[in-house]
N, C-alpha and C positions, 0 to 999 in steps of 0.2 A: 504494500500500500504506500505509494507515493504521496507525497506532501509535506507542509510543517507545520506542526502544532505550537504557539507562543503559549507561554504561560507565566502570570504576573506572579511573583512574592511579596506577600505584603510584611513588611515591618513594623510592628504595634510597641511603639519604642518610648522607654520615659526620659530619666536623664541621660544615659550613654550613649556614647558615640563614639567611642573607637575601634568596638568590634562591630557594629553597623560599619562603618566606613571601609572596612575591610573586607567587608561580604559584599558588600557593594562592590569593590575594584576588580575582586575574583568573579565573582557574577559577570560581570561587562565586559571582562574577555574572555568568557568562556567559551564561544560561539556555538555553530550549534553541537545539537547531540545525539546520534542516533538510536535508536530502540533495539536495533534486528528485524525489524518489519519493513524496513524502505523509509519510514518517514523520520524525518527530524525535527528537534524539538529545539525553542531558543524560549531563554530564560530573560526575565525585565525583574527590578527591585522598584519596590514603594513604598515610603515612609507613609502608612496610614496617619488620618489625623480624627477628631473626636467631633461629631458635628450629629444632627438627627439623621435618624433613618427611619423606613419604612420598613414595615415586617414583611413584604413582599417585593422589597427592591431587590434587584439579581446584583449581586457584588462582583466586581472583574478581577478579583484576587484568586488564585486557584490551591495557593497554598499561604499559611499568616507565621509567622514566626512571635509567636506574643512574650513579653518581658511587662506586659503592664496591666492585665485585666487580672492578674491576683491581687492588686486593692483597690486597683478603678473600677467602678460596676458597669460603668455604660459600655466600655467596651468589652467586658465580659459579656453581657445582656447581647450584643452584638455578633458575636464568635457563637453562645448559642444559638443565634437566630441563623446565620451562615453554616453552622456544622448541622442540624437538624434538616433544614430548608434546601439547601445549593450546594450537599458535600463539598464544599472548600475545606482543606484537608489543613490540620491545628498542629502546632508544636505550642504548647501542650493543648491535652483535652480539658475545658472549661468545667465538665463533669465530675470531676473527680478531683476542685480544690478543696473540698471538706476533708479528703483525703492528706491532701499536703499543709492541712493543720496539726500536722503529724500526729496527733492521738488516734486515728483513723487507721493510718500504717504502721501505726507500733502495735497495735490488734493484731490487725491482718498479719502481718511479720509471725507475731507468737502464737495464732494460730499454724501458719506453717511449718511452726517448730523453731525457729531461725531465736539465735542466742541474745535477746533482749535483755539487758537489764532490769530488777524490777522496779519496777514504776506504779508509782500511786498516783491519780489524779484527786486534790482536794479541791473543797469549796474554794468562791472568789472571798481574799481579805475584806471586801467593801461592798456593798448591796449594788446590783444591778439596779441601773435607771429604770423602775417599771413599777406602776401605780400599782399591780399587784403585790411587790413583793412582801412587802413587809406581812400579809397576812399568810402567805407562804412559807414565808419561814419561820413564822413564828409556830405555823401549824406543824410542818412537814420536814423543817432542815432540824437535822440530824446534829446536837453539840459531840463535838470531838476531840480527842488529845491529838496533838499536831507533835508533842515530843516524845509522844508514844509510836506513834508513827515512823519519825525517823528512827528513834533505837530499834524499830522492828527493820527498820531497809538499813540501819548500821553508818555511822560517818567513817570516812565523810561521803557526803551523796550530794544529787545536784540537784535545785532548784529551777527548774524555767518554763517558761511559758507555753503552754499546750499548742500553742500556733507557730512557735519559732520566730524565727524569721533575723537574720545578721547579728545574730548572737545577741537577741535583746532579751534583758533582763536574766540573766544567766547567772545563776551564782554557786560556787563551791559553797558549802555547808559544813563545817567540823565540826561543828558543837550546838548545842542548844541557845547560845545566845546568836548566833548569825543565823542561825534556824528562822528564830522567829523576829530575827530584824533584816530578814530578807523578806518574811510574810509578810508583813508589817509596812513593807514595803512597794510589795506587787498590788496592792490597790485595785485595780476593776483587773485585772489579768490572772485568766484564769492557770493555775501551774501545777505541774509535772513535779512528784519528787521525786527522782532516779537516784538510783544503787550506783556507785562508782565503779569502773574495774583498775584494778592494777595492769597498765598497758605496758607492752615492748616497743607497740610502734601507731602510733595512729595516721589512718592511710584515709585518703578523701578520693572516691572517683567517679569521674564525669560521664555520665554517659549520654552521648548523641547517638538516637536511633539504635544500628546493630552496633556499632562502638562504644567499649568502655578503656576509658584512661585510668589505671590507680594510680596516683599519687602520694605520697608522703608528705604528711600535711603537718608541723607545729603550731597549734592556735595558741601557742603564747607568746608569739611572734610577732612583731611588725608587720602589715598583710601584703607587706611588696619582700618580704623574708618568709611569709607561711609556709608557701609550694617548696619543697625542696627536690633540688634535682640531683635525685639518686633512684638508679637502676637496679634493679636484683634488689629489694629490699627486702622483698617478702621471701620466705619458701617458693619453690613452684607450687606447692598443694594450696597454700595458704592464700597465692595471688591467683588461683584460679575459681578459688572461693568466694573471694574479693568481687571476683566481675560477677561470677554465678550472681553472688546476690544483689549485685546493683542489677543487673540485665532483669533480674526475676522479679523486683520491687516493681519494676519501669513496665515491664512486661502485664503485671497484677494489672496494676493500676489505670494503664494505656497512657502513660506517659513515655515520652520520647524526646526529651532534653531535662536532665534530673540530675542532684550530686547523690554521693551518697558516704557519711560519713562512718568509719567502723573504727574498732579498736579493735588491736590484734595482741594477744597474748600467748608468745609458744603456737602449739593450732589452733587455740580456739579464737574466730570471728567473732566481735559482739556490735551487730550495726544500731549507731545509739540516734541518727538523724542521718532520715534517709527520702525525705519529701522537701522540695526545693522548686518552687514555682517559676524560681527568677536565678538561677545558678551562676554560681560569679562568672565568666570568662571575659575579666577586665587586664588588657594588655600590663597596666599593674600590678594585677596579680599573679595571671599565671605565666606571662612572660615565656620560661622556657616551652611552655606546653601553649601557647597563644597561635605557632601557626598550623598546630594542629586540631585546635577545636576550632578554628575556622575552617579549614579545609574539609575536617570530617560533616561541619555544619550543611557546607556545599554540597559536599557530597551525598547525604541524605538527603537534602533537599531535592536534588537534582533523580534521584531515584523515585522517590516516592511519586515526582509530576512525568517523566518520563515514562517509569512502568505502569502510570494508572492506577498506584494503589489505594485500596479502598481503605478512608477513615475507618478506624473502628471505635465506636462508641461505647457497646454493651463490655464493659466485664466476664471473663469468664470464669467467676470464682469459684465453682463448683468443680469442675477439673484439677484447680490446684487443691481443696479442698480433699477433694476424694485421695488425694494424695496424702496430704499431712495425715487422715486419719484413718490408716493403711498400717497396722500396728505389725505387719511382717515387713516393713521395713525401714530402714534402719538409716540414722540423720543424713549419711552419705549419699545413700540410693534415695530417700527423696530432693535430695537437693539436686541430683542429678537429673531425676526424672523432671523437675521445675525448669531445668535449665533445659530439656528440649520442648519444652513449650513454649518458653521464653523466647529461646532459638527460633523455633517455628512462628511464633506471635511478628519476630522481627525481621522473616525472612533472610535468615543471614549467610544461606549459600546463593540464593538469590543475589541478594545484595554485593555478595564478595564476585561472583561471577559478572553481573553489571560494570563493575569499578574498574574491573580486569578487561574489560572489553571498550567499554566504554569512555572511560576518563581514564586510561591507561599515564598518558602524558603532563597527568595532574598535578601527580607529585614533585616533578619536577618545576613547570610551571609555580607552584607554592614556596618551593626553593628557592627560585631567581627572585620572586616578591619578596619572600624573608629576607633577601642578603642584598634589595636594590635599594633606590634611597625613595618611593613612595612608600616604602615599610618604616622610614627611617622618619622620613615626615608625622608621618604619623605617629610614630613612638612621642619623636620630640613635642608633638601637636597635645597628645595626652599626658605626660606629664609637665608640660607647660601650664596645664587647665586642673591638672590634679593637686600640685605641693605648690608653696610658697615659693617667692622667686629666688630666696637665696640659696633654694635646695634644689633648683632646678639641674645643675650644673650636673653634683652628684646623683641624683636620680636619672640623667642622662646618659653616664657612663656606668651605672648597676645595670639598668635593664638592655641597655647595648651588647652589655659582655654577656649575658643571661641570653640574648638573644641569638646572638652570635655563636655561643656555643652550641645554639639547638641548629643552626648551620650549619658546621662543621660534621656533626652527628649525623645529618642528614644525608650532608654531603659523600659520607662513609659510606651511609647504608646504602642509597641509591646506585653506588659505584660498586 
């Protein structure tokens, strides 16, 4: 079948801009793309903007890359009206952000089996806005020991927010006086108090579509020092556990750009935050790993409008389900059997066969951009706009060398 198919991307963007700019530049010289059927496909970018709509206007975006309807409603409200109405095809699905209020996926996780620390959800410190409440709780809420609670989960443990989101409201806990002067202090925010683990290494990884990156993450860090760049950190069993369960979370959920945080001890995984609406990949942060979540971004992107894949909306928890509760087998063989439906969910020999076929010349192409000086503009453009200008200078030359060496490594591999 002869012809060419366009197909717009739209970008539903809040304050960033410099990995927009960069999917941008790779986008624009992509040209076209063929399928295996004769016809070719060309790709266009769009910064979406926020204005009224009609519930029955046809939108000309074929696929939306979203980073802002996890706390803007309208254009949430919007992305459901387009994925229900005109399959315009979401990164992420809008259905499943109650989910990425993380109490949703720490369930679903421990129903799986998957190594969660325990976690208690208590009441809010301070009465919801609502002309009911007070005869509600005076009726129906439960008084509680809150230091009874933590000696039962043991310090120190951690206090945070049932919704997450950039490490707000976050607190270590040792004792019973930051116990309850952290409670004391979460006010309308309702919180999580989680079991600590004793970690060796704590690993953060990103996954795009059928890709996942683990990383090695210090959150006590500086966040232009968090990512660190070190290879082989995990075991092989260990990091392949790693992606199992970010791929399997993503997979659950029908999410398809998600982080996912774990702590690793010895073997055992314990993933402690693992729903992420809006997942950093700020050329700030992850620098060494920045031209490749742009490329693998492209590159999913470019799959899912090329092969015609269908949104999926429904959930298919009963499948993974019937699995966790399959008492012949054992933490290994269901995490195995999770990861071929996750595999399957993701199409991932599809996907690898596409790449191979298709944007063969990609990588290279990502290479000349990492190492030309529109990568370089753009570094400098970003942290011009990020740090103070007397820390411009040295924040120029971190993330140059950072960058540089993801370069050089590429440069290896490729040859």
């Amino acid at each position: 079948m002869d012809g060419e198919v366009r197909h717009l991307v739209g970008l539903l963007l809040g304050t960033e801009d410099d990995w927009p700019r960069a999917f941008e530049y790779l986008m624009a010289g992509l040209g076209p793309v063929p399928d295996g059927t004769g016809r070719r496909h060309t790709f266009a970018t769009e910064r979406l903007t926020i204005e009224p709509f009609s519930l029955r206007s046809k939108p000309r975006t074929d696929l939306v890359i979203d980073r802002l309807a996890y706390w803007y409603y309208h254009p949430r409200e919007w992305l459901k009206k387009v994925a229900l109405m005109d399959d315009v095809y979401l990164l992420n699905s809008p259905f499943t952000f109650q989910a990425m209020e993380k109490h949703a996926a720490y369930c679903a996780m421990m129903r799986l089996g998957l190594k969660v620390p325990e976690t208690v959800l208590v009441p809010y410190k301070n009465p919801v806005d609502h002309d009911k409440y007070a005869y509600t709780a005076q009726r129906y809420n439960q008084p509680f020991d809150l230091d009874a609670i933590a000696a039962q989960i043991g310090y120190p443990l951690y206090m945070k927010p049932y919704d997450g989101g950039g490490w707000r409201g976050v607190s270590q806990i040792r004792d019973p006086h930051e116990l309850h002067s952290a409670y004391n202090s979460s006010g309308e925010m309702l919180m999580h108090l989680q079991a600590s683990v004793d970690y060796d290494v704590f690993a953060r990884a990103l996954s795009i579509g059928a890709e996942t990156m683990v990383m090695r993450f210090d959150p006590a860090a500086p966040m232009h020092s968090r990512y660190r760049v070190e290879h082989d950190f995990l075991e092989p069993a260990a990091g392949i556990e790693a992606v199992t369960i970010s791929k399997v979370v993503n997979a659950f959920f029908r999410w398809e750009f998600n982080s996912c945080e774990m702590l690793v001890r010895e073997s055992d995984i314990y993933p402690i935050d693992y729903a992420n609406a809006c997942p950093d990949i700020s050329i700030t942060s992850l620098h060494y790993y920045f031209p490749w979540a742009i490329k693998t971004l492209l590159k999913w992107t470019v799959f899912c409008l090329a092969t015609s894949r269908r949104p999926s909306l429904d959930t298919d928890t009963r499948s993974y389900f019937a699995i966790s509760d399959d008492s012949d087998l054992d933490y290994g063989q269901k995490l195995a059997a999770y990861r071929r439906l996750a595999d399957a969910h993701f199409a991932v020999d599809e996907y690898r066969e596409f790449c191979a076929a298709q944007l063969g010349d990609l990588d290279q192409r990502v290479l000349d951009w990492a190492a030309g000086p529109d990568f370089d503009r753009l570094l400098v453009d970003t942290v011009s706009a990020t740090y103070p200008a007397h820390e411009h200078d040295r924040f120029v030359a971190h993330f140059r060398g950072l960058t540089s060496l993801w370069v050089e490594d590429e440069s290896a591999r490729l040859s």
